[in-house]
N, C-alpha and C positions, 0 to 999 in steps of 0.2 A: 696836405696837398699832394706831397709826390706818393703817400699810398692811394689815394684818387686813382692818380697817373698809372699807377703800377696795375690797379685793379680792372681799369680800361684797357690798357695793353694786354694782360692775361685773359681779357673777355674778347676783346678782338681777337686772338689767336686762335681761341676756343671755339669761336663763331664760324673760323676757316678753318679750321678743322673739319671740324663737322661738315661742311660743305662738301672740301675735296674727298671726305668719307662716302658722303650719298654720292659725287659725282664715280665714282672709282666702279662703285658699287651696281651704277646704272639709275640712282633711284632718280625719281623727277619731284620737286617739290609743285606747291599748288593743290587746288580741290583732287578730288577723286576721278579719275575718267578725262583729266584735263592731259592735253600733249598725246604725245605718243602712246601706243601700247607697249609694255615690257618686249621688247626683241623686235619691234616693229623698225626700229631705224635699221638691224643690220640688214647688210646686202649680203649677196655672194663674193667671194672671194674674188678676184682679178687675178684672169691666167698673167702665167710668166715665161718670155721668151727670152731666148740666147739671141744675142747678135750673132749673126752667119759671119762674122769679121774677127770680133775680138772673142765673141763667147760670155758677154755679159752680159747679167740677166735681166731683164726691166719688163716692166706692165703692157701690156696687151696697148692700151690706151696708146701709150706713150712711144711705141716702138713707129719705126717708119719702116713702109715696105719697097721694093722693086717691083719691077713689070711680072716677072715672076710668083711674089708672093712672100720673099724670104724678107724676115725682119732684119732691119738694123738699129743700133743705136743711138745714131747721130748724122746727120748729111753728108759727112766729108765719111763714113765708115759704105755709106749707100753706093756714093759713085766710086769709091776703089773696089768695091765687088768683095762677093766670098772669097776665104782664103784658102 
């Protein structure tokens, strides 16, 4: 019985293995032509700004701006202004 046990554990790990192998890899399990094309999910890059305040650097997205234009990092870095 516990070589049963043993031989199920060793096939489950091997099973994720394999998985996180194809996932690393990019591959997509399923038929043929099913999901995504190879390189189809990537995007472009996300610029990166400096906060006008402290100088760190975060995503385009993510930054908040002034009347002006300049990014900041956070609301309390907006309203004390550039340094």
């Amino acid at each position: 019985m516990k070589y049963l046990v043993l031989l199920l554990v060793v096939g489950v790990a091997l099973a994720w293995l394999s998985i996180a192998r194809r996932r690393s890899r990019g591959e997509r399990g399923g038929a043929p032509g099913a999901g995504r094309r190879a390189g189809a999910h990537r995007s472009e890059p996300t610029a990166m700004l400096a906060c006008v305040h402290c100088g760190v650097h975060l995503p385009r997205p993510e930054a908040l701006f002034d009347a002006a234009g300049r990014p900041y990092c956070s609301e309390a870095h907006r309203l004390a202004g550039p340094l």
